[in-house]
C-alpha positions in Angstrom: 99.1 104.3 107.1 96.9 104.1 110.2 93.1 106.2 109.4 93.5 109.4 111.4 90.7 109.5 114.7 88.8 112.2 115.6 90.2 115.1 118.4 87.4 114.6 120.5 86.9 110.9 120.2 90.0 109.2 119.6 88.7 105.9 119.6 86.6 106.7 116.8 88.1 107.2 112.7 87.9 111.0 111.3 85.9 111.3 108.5 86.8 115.0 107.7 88.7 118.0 109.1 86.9 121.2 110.3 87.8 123.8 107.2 88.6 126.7 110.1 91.0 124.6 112.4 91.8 121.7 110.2 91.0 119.0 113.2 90.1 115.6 112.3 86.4 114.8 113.4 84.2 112.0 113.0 80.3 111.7 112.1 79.3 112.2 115.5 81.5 115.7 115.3 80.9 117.2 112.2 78.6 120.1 111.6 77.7 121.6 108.3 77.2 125.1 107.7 74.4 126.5 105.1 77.0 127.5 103.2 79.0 124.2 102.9 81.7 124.3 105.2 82.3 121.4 107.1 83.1 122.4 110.7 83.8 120.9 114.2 81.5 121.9 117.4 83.2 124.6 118.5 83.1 126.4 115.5 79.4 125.4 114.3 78.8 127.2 117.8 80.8 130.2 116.5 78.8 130.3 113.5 75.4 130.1 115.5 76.8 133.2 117.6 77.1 135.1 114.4 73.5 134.1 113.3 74.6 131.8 110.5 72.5 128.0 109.9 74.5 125.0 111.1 72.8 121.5 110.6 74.2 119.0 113.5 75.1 115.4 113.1 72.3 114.3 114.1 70.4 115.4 110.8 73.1 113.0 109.1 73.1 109.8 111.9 71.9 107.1 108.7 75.5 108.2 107.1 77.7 107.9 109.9 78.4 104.6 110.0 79.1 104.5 106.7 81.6 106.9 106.6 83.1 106.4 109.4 83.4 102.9 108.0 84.6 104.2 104.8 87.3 106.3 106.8 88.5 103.4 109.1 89.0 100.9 105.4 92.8 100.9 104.7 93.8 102.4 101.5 93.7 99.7 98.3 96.5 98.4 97.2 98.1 99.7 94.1 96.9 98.4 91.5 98.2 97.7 87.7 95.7 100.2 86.0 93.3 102.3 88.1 91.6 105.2 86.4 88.5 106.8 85.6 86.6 106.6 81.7 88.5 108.8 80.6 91.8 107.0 81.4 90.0 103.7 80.0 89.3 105.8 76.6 93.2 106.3 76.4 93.8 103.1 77.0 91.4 101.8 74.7 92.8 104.0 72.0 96.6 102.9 72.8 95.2 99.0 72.4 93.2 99.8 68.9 96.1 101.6 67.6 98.9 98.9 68.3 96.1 96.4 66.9 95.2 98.3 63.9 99.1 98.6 63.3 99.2 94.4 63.6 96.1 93.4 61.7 96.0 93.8 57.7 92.7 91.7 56.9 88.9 92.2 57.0 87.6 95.5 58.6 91.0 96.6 60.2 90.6 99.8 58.2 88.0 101.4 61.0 90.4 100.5 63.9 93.0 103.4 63.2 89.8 105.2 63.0 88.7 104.3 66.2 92.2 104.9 67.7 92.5 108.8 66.5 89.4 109.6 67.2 89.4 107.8 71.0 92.9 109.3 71.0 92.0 112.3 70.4 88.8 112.3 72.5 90.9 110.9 75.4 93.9 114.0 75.2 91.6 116.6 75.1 90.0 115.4 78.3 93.0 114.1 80.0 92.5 117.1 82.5 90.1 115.0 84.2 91.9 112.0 84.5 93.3 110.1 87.9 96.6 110.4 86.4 96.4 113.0 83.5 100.1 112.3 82.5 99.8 109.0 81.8 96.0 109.4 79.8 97.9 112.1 77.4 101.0 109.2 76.6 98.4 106.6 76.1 95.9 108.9 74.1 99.0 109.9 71.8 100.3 106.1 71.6 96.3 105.5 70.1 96.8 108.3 68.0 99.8 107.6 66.5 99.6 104.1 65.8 96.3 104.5 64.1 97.3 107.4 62.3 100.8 105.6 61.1 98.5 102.9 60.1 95.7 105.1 58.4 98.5 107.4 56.5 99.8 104.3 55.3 96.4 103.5 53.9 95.8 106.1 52.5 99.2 106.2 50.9 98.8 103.0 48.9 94.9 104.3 47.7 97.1 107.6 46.4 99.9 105.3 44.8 97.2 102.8 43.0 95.2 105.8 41.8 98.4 107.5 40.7 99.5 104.2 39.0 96.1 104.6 37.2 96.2 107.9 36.0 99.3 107.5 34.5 98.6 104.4 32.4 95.8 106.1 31.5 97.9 109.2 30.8 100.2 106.9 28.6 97.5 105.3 26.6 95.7 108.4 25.4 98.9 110.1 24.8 100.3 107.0 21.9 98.8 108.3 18.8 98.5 105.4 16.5 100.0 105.8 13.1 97.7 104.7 9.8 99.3 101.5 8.1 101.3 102.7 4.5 99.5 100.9 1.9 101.5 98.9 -0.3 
């Protein structure tokens, strides 16, 4: 997709669009208002007219280049994974939940730990993510997994402490009988 050029300067890349006409402009074009908007010449003369503050280019020329060189850079390619932390934290919690589920020795027990509460972290914020319906798949993935893992865990402590109890339930409840004596 070829970078869009400005409608005064067409041999020059747009870096935004006026926000009254939409028209692409480029560094040397664009005028801000005092109150944000982003605007091209004729209306930044408009908004003098009316007695609003306009800064001109000029009060930007260090940036121009760079944006306009940022404009002009074809978009990346698509890539595998691209996202922002909060996509990484779903994605982290998707990887320590499928890990916690294959690992059974030494300190796996904090991994589904790690996994629901990154998980969890991850699905409350997904609204922020690039792509928000893939962070609430991965977040659930983490959350799942570790929490399979975790319930399981927590299954077997119930079942050995149950197997406890009731020995000990069985023991205090023989009686044991005095010997006859002959």
């Amino acid at each position: 997709m070829p970078a869009e050029t400005c409608f005064q300067h067409p041999g020059r890349p747009a870096v935004e669009h006026c926000e009254i006409c939409r028209r692409p402009v480029c560094g040397l074009c664009l005028w801000y208002a005092e109150s944000g908007e982003r605007l091209c010449s004729a209306h930044a003369a408009e908004f003098e007219k009316e007695g609003k503050v306009v800064h001109p280019p000029e009060r930007y020329v260090e940036g121009i280049a760079l944006s306009e060189a940022a404009a002009a850079r074809p978009p990346a390619a698509d890539v595998p994974y691209r996202g922002n932390s909060t996509d990484v934290g779903a994605l982290v919690a998707a990887v320590a939940g499928i890990v916690a589920l294959a690992s059974c020795a030494g300190l796996a027990w904090v991994i589904p730990l790690i996994a629901l509460a990154l998980g969890l972290v991850s699905w409350l914020q997904s609204k922020d993510a690039i792509n928000a319906k893939r962070t609430r798949w991965l977040a659930v993935i983490g959350m799942a997994s570790g929490g399979v893992f975790f319930v399981f865990v927590l299954g077997l402590f119930a079942l050995m402490f149950g197997c406890i109890f009731l020995q000990l339930a069985l023991v205090s409840s023989v009686r044991s009988f005095p010997t006859p004596m002959p």
